[in-house]
PALUM-553310 format. One record per residue (C-alpha): residue number from 1; residue in one letter; z negated, y negated, x negated. Coordinates in nm, 2 decimals. Layout:
! PALUM-553310
<atom resi="NUM" resn="A" Z="Z" Y="Y" X="X"/>
...
//
This chain:
! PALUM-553310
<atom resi="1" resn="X" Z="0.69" Y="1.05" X="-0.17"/>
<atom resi="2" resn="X" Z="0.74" Y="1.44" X="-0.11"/>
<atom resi="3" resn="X" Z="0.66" Y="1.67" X="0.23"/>
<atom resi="4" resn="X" Z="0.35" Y="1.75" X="0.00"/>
<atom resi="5" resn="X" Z="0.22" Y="1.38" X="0.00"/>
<atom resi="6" resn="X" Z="0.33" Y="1.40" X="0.38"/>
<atom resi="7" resn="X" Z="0.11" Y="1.69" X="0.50"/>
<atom resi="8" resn="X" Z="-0.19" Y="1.59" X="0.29"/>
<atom resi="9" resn="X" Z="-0.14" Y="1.24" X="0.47"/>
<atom resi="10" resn="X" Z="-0.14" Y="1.44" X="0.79"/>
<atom resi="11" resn="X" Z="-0.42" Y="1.64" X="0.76"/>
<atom resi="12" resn="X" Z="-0.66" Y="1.32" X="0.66"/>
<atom resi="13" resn="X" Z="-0.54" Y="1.11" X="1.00"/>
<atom resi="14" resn="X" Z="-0.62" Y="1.47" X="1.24"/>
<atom resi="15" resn="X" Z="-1.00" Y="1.46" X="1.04"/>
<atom resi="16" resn="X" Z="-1.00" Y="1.13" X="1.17"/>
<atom resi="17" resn="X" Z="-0.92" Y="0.89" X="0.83"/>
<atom resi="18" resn="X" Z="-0.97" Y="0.55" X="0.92"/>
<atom resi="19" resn="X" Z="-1.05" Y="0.58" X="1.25"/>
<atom resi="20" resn="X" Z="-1.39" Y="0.38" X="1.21"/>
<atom resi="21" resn="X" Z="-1.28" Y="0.13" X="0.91"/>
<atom resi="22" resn="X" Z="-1.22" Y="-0.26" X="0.93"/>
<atom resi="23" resn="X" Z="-0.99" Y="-0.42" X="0.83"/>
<atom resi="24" resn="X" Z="-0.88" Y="-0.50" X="0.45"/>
<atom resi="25" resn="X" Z="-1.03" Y="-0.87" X="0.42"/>
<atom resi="26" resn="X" Z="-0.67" Y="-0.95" X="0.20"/>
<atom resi="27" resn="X" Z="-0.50" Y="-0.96" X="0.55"/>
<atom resi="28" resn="X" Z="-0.67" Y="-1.31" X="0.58"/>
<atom resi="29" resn="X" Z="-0.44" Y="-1.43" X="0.28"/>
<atom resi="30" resn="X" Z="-0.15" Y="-1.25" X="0.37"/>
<atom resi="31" resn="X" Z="-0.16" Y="-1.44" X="0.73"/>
<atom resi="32" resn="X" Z="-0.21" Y="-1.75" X="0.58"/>
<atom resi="33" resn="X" Z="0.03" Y="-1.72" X="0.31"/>
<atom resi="34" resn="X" Z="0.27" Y="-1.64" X="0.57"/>
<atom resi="35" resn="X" Z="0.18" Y="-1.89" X="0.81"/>
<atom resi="36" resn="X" Z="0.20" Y="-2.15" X="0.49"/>
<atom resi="37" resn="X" Z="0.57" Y="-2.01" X="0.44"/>
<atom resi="38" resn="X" Z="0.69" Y="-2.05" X="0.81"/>
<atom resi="39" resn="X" Z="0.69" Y="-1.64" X="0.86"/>
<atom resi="40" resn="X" Z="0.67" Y="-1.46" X="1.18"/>
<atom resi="41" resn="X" Z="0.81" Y="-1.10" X="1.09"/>
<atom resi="42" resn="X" Z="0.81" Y="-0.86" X="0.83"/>
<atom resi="43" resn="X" Z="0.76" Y="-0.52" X="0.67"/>
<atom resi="44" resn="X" Z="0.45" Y="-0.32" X="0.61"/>
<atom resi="45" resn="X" Z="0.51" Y="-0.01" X="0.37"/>
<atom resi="46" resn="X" Z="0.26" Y="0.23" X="0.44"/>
<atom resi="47" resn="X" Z="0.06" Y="0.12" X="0.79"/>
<atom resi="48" resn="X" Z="-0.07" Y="0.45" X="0.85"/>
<atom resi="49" resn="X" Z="-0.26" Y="0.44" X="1.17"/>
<atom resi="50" resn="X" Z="-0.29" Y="0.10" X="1.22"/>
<atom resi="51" resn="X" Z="-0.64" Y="-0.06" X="1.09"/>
<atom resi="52" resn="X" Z="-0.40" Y="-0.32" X="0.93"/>
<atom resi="53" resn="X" Z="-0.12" Y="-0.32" X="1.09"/>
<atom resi="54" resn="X" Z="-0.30" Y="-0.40" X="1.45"/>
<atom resi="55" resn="X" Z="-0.46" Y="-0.68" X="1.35"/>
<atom resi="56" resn="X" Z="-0.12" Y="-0.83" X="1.16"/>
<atom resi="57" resn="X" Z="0.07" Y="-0.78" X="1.52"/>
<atom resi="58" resn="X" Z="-0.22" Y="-0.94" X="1.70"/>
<atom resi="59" resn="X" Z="-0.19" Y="-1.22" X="1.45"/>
<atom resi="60" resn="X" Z="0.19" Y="-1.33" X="1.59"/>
<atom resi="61" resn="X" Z="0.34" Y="-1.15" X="1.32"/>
<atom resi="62" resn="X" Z="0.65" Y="-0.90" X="1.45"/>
<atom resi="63" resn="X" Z="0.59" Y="-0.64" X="1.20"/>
<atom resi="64" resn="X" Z="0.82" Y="-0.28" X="1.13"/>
<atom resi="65" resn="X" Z="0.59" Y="-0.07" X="1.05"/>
<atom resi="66" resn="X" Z="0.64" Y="0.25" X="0.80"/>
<atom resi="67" resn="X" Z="0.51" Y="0.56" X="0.73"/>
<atom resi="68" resn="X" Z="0.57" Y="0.90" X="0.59"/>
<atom resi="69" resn="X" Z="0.28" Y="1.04" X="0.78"/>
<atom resi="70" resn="X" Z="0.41" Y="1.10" X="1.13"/>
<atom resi="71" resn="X" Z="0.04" Y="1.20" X="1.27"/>
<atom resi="72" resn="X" Z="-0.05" Y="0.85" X="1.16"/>
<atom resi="73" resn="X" Z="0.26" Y="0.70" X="1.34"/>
<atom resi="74" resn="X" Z="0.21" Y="0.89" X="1.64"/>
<atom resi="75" resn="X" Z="-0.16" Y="0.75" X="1.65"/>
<atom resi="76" resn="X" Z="-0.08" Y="0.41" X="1.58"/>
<atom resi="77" resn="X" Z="0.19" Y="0.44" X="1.87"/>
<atom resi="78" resn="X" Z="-0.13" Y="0.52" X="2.11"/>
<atom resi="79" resn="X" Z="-0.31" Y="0.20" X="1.97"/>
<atom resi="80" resn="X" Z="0.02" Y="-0.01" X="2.03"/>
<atom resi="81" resn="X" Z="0.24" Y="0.19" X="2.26"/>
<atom resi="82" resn="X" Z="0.45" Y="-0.19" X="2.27"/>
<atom resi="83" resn="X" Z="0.54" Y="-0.17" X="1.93"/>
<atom resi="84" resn="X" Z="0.66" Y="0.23" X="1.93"/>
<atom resi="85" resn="X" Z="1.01" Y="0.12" X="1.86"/>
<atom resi="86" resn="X" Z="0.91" Y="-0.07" X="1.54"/>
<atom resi="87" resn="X" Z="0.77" Y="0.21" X="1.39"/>
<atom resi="88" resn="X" Z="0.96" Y="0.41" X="1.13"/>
<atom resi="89" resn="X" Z="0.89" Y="0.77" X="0.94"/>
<atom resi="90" resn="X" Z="1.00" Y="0.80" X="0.59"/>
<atom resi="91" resn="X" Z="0.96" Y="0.61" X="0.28"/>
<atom resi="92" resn="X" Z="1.18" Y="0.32" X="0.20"/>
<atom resi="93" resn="X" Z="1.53" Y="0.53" X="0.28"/>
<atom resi="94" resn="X" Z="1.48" Y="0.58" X="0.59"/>
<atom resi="95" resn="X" Z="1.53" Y="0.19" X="0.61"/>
<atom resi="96" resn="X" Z="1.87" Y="0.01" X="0.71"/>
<atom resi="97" resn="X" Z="2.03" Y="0.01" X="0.38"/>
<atom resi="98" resn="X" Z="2.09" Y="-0.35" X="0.37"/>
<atom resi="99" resn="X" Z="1.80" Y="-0.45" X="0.58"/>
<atom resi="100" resn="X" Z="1.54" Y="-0.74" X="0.40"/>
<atom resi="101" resn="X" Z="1.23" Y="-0.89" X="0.54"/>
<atom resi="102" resn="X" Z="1.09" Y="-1.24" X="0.55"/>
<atom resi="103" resn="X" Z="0.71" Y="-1.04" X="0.43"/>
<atom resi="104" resn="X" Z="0.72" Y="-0.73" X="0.26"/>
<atom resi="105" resn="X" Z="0.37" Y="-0.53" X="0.18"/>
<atom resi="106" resn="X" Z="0.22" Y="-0.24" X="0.09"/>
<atom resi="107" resn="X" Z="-0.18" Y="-0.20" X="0.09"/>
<atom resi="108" resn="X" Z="-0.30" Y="0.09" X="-0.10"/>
<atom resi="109" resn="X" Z="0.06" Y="0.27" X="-0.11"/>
<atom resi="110" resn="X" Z="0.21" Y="0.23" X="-0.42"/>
<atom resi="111" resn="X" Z="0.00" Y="0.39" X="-0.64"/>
<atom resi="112" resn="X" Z="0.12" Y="0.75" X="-0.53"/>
<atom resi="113" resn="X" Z="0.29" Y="0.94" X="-0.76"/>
<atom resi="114" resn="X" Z="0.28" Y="0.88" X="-1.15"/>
<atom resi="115" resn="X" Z="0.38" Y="0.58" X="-1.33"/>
<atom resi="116" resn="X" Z="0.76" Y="0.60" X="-1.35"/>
<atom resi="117" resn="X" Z="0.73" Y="0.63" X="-0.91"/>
<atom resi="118" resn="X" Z="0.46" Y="0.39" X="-0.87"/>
<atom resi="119" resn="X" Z="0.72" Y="0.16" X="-1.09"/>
<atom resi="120" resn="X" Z="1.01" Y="0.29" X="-0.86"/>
<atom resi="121" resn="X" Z="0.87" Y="0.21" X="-0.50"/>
<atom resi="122" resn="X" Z="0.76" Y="-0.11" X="-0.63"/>
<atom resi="123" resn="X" Z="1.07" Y="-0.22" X="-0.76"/>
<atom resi="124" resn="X" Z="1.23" Y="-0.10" X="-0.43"/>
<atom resi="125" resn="X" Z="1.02" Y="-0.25" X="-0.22"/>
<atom resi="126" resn="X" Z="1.06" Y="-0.59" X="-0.37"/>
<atom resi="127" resn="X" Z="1.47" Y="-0.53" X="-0.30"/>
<atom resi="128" resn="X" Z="1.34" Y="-0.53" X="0.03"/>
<atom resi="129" resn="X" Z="1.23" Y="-0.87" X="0.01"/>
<atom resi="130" resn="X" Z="1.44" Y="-1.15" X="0.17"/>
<atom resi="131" resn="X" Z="1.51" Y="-1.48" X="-0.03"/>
<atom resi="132" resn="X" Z="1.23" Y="-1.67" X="-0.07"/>
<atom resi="133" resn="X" Z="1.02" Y="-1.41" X="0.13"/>
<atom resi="134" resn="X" Z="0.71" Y="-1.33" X="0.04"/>
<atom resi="135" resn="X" Z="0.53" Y="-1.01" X="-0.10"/>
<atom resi="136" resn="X" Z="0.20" Y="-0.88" X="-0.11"/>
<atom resi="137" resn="X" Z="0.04" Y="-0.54" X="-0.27"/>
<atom resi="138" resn="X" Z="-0.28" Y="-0.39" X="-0.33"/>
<atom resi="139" resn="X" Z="-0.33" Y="-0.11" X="-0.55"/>
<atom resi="140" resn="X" Z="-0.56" Y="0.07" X="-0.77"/>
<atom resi="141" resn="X" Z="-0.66" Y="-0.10" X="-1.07"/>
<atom resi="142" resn="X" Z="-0.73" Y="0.05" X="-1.42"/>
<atom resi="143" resn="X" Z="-1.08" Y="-0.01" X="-1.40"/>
<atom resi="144" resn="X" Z="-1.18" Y="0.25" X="-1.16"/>
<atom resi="145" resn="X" Z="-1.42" Y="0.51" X="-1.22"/>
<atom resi="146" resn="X" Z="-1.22" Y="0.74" X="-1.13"/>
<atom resi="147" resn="X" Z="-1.37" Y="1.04" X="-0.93"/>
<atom resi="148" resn="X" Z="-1.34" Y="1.32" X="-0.81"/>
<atom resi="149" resn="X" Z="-1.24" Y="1.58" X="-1.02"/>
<atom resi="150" resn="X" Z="-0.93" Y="1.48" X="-1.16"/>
<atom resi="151" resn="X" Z="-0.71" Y="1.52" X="-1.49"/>
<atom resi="152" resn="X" Z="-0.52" Y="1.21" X="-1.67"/>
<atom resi="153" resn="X" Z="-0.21" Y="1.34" X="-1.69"/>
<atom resi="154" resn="X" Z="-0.03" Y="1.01" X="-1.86"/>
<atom resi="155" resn="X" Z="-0.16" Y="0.69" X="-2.00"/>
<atom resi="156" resn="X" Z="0.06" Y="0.37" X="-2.12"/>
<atom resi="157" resn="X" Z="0.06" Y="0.15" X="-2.37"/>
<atom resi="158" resn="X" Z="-0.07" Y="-0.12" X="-2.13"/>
<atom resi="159" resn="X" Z="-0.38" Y="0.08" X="-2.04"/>
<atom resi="160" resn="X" Z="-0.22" Y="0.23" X="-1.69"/>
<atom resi="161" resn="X" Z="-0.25" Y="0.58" X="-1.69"/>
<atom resi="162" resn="X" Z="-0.23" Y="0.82" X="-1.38"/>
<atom resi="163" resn="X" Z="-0.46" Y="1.12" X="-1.26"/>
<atom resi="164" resn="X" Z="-0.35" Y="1.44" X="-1.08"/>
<atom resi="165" resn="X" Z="-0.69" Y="1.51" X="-0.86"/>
<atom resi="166" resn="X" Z="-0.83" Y="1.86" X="-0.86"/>
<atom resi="167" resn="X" Z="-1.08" Y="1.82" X="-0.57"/>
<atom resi="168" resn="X" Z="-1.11" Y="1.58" X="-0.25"/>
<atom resi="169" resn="X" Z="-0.87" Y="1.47" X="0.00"/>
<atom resi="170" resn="X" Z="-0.60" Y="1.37" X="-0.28"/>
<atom resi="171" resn="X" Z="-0.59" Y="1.72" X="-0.44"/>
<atom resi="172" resn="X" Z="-0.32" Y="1.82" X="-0.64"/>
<atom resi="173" resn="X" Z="-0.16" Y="1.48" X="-0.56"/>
<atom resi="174" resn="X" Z="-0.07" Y="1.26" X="-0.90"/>
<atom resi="175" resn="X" Z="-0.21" Y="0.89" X="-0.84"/>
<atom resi="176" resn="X" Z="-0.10" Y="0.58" X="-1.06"/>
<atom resi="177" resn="X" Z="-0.38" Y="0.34" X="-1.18"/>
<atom resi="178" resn="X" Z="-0.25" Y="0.01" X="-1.27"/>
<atom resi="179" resn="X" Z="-0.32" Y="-0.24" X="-1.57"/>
<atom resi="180" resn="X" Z="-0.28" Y="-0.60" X="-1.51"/>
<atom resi="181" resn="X" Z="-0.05" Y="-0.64" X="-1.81"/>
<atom resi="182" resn="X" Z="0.17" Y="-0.33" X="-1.59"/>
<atom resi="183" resn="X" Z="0.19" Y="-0.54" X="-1.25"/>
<atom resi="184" resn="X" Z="0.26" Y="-0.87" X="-1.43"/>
<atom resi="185" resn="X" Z="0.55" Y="-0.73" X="-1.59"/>
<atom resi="186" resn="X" Z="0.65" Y="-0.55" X="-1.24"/>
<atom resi="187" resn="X" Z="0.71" Y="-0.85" X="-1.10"/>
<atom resi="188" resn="X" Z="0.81" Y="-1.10" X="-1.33"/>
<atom resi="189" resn="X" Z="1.08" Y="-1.24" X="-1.17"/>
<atom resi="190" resn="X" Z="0.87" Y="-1.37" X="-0.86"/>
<atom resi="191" resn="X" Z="0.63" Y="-1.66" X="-0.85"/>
<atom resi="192" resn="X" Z="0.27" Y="-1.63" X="-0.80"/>
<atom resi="193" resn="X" Z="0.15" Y="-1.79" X="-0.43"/>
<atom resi="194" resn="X" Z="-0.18" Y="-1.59" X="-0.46"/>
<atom resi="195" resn="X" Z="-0.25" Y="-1.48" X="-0.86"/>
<atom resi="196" resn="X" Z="-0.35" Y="-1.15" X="-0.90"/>
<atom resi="197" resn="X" Z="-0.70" Y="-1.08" X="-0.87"/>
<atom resi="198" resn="X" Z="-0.91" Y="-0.80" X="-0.97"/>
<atom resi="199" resn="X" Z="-1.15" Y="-0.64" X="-0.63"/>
<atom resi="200" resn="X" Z="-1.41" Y="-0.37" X="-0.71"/>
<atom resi="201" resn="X" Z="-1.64" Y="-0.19" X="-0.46"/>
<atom resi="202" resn="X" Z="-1.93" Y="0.04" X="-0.51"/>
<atom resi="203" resn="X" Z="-1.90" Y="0.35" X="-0.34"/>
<atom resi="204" resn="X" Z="-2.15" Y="0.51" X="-0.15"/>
<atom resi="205" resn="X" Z="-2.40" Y="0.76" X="-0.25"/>
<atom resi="206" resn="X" Z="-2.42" Y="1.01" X="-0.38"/>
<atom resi="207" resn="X" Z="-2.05" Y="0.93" X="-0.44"/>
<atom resi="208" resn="X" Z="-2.04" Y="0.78" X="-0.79"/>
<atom resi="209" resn="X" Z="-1.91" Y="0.45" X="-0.97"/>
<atom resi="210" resn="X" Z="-1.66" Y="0.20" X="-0.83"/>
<atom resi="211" resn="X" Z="-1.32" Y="0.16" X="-0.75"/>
<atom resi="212" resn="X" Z="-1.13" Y="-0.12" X="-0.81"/>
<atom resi="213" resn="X" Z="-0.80" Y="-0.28" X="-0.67"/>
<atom resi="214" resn="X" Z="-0.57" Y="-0.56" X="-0.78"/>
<atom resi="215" resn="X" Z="-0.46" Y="-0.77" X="-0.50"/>
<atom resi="216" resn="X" Z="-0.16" Y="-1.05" X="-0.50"/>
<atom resi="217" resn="X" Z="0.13" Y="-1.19" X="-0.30"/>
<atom resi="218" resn="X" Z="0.45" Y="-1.35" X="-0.50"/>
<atom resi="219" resn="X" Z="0.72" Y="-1.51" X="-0.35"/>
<atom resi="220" resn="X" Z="1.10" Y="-1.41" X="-0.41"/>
//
């Protein structure tokens, strides 16, 4: 993801993104699951300013955590000042090149860009994973009615397509909305530990519709 992603990002954490939300509810499986595997430490693509990534650490789990957004990081830092040195800006290169991790995941990360990035980061991430390590995503799912303003700017074979958002905090941004048939293919080569599952919520009014996300976590 670009500078352009980046200063978006940035401008969302100083308006105060997140600083009021819970928790995902999936980090209860992802603690499990890793608990189930014997894991203590890990990866966690996108962390933002913490609302995940706090409770993961305060869980037992030693977790780097990565961002491109450096307001987010620098936040975070003030939530956790213990964990400043585990906290990296950049996308996956600014990484150790040969650097893997027992957990890898990404909540609500790899859907930026369109579908031949989305595809990329996933693919990267997952060569991220150590041996028998486990991974775990959530990301937009087809289903969503999609809003704001927007244009569809490609759509597969599969029923993925992606937007590029002409209003709201993602404008001008291309987002990827994945199919099932898109994600099972993704990750083919890793087994299932919690199948993918489809998660829809209804926004609140007068914001419009739902949006949905798949969740799972597949072992390497």
């Amino acid at each position: 993801m670009g500078s352009e992603s980046a200063r978006a990002w940035d401008r969302e954490y100083e308006a105060g993104r997140y600083d009021a939300e819970p928790p995902e509810p999936f980090l209860d499986d992802i603690l499990a699951a890793a608990r189930q595997a014997g894991i203590t430490s890990g990866l966690y693509i996108g962390c933002g300013n913490g609302r995940n990534y706090v409770p993961l650490v305060r869980a037992g789990l030693n977790v780097v955590g990565l961002d491109i957004s450096p307001i987010a990081l620098a936040q975070l830092a003030e939530r956790v000042p213990e964990r400043r040195d585990s906290l990296i800006c950049g996308d996956l290169g600014a990484l150790p090149r040969d650097a893997c991790y027992d957990l890898v995941l990404g909540i609500q990360v790899f859907q930026h860009g369109d579908r031949a990035t989305a595809h990329a980061h996933i693919r990267s991430a997952v060569d991220r994973v150590a041996p028998d390590g486990l991974f775990a995503i959530r990301v937009n799912a087809a289903q969503t009615d999609v809003w704001p303003a927007h244009t569809i700017t490609e759509r597969g074979a599969d029923d993925g397509f992606s937007v590029r958002y002409r209003e709201g905090a993602k404008s001008g941004l291309d987002i990827h909305f994945f199919a099932r048939a898109e994600l099972e293919s993704l990750l083919a080569g890793l087994r299932p530990v919690l199948p993918l599952r489809l998660r829809s919520t209804r926004r609140q009014p007068p914001a419009p519709g739902q949006w949905s996300q798949w969740e799972g976590i597949w072992q390497k």
